[in-house]
C-alpha positions, 0 to 999 in steps of 0.5 A, spaced: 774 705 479 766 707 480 764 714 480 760 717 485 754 721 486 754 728 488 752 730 495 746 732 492 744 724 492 744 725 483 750 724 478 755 729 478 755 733 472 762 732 472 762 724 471 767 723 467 769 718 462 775 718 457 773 719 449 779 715 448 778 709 454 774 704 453 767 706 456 762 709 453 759 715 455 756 714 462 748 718 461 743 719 466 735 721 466 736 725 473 736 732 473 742 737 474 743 737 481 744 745 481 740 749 475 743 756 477 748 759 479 749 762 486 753 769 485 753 772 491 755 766 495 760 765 490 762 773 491 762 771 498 767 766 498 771 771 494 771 775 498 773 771 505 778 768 500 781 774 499 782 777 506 784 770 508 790 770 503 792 777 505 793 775 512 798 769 509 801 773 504 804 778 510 808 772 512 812 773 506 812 780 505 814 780 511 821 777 510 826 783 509 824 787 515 824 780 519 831 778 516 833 785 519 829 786 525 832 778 527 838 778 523 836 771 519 838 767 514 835 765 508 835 758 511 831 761 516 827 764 513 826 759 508 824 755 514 818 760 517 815 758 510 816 751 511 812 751 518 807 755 515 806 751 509 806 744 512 801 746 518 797 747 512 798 742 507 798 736 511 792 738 515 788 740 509 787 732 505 784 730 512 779 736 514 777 734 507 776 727 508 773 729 514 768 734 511 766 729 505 763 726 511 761 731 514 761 738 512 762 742 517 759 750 514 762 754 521 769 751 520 770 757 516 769 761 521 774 757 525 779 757 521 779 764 520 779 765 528 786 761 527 788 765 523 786 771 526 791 769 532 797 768 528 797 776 526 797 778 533 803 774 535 806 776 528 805 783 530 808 782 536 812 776 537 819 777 541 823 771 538 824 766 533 821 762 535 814 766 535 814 766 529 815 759 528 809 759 531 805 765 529 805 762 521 803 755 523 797 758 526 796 762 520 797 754 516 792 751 520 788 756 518 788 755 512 788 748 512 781 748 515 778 753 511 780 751 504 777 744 503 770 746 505 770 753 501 772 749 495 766 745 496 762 750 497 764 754 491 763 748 487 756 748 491 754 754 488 756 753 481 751 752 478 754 746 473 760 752 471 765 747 475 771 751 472 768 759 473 766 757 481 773 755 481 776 761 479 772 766 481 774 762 488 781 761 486 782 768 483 780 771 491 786 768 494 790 771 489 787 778 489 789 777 496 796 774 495 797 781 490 795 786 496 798 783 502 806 785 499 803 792 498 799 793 503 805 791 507 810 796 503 805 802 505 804 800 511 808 795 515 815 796 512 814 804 514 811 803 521 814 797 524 812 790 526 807 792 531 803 795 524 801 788 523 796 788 528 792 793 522 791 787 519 787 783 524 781 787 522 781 783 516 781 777 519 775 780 523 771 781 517 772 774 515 769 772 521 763 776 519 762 774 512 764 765 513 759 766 518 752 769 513 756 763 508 756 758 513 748 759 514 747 759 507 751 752 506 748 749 513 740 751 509 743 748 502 745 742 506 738 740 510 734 742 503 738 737 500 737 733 506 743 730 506 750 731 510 755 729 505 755 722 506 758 719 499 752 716 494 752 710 491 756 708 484 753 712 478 758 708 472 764 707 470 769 711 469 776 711 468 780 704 470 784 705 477 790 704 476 789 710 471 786 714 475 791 713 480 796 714 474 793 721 473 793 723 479 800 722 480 801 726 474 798 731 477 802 731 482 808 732 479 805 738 475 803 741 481 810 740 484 813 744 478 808 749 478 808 752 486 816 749 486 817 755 481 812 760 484 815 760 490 821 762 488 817 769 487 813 769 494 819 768 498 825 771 495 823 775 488 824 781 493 830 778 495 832 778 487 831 784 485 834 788 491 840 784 489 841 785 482 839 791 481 839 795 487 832 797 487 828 800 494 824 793 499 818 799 496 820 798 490 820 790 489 814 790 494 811 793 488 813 789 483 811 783 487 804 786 486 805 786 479 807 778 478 801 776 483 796 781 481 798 777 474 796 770 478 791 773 480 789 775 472 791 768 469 787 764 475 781 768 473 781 766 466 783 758 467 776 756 469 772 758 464 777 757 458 777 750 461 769 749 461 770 751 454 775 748 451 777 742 456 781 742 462 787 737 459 788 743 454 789 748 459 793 744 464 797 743 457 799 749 455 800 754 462 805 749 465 809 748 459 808 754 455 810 758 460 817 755 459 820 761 454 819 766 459 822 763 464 828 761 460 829 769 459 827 771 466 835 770 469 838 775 463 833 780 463 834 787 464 830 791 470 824 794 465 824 786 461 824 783 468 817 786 471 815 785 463 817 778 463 813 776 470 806 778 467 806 773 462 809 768 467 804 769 472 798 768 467 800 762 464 802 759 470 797 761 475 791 758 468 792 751 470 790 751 478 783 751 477 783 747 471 788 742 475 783 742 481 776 741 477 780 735 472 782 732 479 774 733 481 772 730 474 776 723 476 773 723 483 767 725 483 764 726 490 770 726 493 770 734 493 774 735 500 778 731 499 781 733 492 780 739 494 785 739 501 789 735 497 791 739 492 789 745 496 794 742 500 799 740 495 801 746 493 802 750 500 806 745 502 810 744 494 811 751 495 814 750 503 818 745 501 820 750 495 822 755 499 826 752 504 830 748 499 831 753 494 832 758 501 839 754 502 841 753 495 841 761 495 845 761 501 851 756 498 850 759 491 846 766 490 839 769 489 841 769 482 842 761 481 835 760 484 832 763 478 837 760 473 836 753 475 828 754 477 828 756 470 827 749 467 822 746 471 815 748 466 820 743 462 816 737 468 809 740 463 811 735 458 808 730 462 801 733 460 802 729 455 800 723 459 793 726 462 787 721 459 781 727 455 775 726 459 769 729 458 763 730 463 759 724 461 752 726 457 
């Protein structure tokens, strides 16, 4: 399969070939396409992924009120999450595919604009039904916004791909970490209507996507090119092992936000269960497990620039499985002790999975990046709507005891080529 150049019009510094394939490392006498790294976009981008993850994490930390104030099932709820996820997952490879060809700076602000409408019907929603509503507005949302932020973060990396990933990455956990215990102090205490607080995030996102989107449209008539796709810069992988690799991927994706979503949409839920604790208490808790993602993300990207992205796939899927298995017999105290390294380990694959992908398809940056974007969103729907209906035929407590065993699915790791920027 043909590499392609980066948007810039010059080899990708994340063309890659296999150390262990058939084709020679692939050189060029161009220079780097990005000699420095642009921080301040990359903070900007952040920060707007920050406030954008805090408004989806209300959907979530909302559950307990909802299921009370509406009296639903977890088959309901499941299926909020359900709605809230596809609206995001299976838009996201098509404004990426869209957005390789023609990058769209104020599609940001857009998307926060969508999302933004889906808090005030949140807030304010009367029937099932609206919810449905207010959380696929909020998917499409996310849907737009996470291709082309993830293209500009690339962008602005400098040649540090896993670093701007992270840094990227690591907003939205912040933000999936302080919405459950935003929602704890200030939701959960003052009702459903308090919801409309959290507009105001979504405001000051508007405001920063704007400033980013001018930046990005200045970088783009420098460059003098609108993303169209360059031609072929060397071979690299065959096809069908690209094809095979990314199927790979996949599958390691399904087995990591099949799990987390056990934890986004029903640890709440656990812990009330089995050990009696306060919907404060476990909102809390929550927070301990994703300000643990938020942690793991930070740190996967640049230990997979040092040491290799296969190796941190490797290690944070499968190596998590020893913490997993113990989690379902765990005393309270064990139980939050056990979720800090469980939401390191997992969450230290994502960037590394996004830029290996990236490697594998240089210059399709929005496309892999609505794809797996994409994927996770929707793995993790799909998770809470199935796992929501094992719950109500069996318990809560069956959840996390059958969830238990897929970072066992890492060992396919095993079969990811080593590949290396070419150089």
């Amino acid at each position: 399969m043909d590499a392609y150049r980066a948007e810039d019009g010059v080899p990708a510094e994340g063309s890659v070939t296999p150390v262990d394939g058939a084709a020679a490392p692939v050189t060029s006498s161009a220079p780097n396409r990005a000699e420095t790294t642009t921080y301040g976009i990359l903070a900007a981008l952040c920060f707007s992924h920050l406030l954008n993850d805090l408004v989806q994490s209300l959907v979530p930390a909302l559950y307990p009120l909802l299921k009370e104030t509406f009296a639903l099932d977890f088959g309901q709820i499941g299926l909020i999450t359900l709605t809230f996820q596809l609206t995001s997952s299976l838009l996201q490879p098509v404004v990426g595919h869209f957005t390789d060809k023609r990058p769209s700076p104020f599609s940001l602000t857009v998307g926060m604009t969508c999302s933004l409408i889906g808090i005030v019907l949140l807030a304010s929603a009367w029937s099932y039904g609206i919810l449905l509503l207010a959380a696929g507005l909020v998917g499409v949302g996310s849907s737009v916004f996470h291709p082309e932020s993830s293209r500009m973060a690339r962008a602005a990396s400098g040649g540090r791909y896993g670093l701007a990933q992270s840094v990227f990455q690591v907003g939205g956990n912040t933000g999936q970490a302080l919405g459950p215990l935003l929602a704890a102090f200030i939701v959960v205490p003052n009702g459903q209507r308090s919801v409309l607080w959290f507009s105001l995030a979504a405001l000051a996102g508007i405001a920063v996507l704007t400033w980013v989107g001018r930046w990005y449209r200045a970088r783009l008539a420098a460059t003098g090119r609108r993303g169209a796709k360059a031609g072929g810069a060397g071979h690299a992988l065959p096809r069908g092992r690209v094809v095979a690799t990314i199927a790979i991927l996949i599958v390691l994706i399904f087995s990591k936000f099949f799990y987390m979503a056990s934890f986004s949409s029903y640890y709440t839920f656990y812990l009330i269960d089995r050990f009696g604790v306060s919907v404060e208490t476990s909102q809390l808790c929550l927070f301990v497990f994703l300000g643990s993602v938020a942690t793991g993300t930070l740190v996967g990207g640049p230990v997979g620039d040092r040491i290799g992205r296969k190796a941190v796939i490797w290690g944070s899927i499968l190596g998590v499985l020893p913490f997993t298995l113990a989690l379902p017999y765990a005393s309270f105290p064990l139980t939050i002790a056990l979720t800090v390294p469980i939401g390191m380990i997992l969450a230290s694959a994502m960037p590394a999975i996004l830029v290996y992908a990236q490697e594998l398809l240089p210059g399709r940056v929005g496309l892999v990046g609505g794809l797996f974007f994409g994927l996770s969103f929707g793995m993790g729907g799909l998770g809470a709507a199935l796992l929501g209906e094992v719950a109500d035929h069996t318990s809560i407590a069956f959840v996390y005891r059958l969830c238990a065993f897929l970072p066992t699915i890492g060992l396919l790791a095993a079969f990811l080529p080593r590949i290396r920027p070419a150089g």
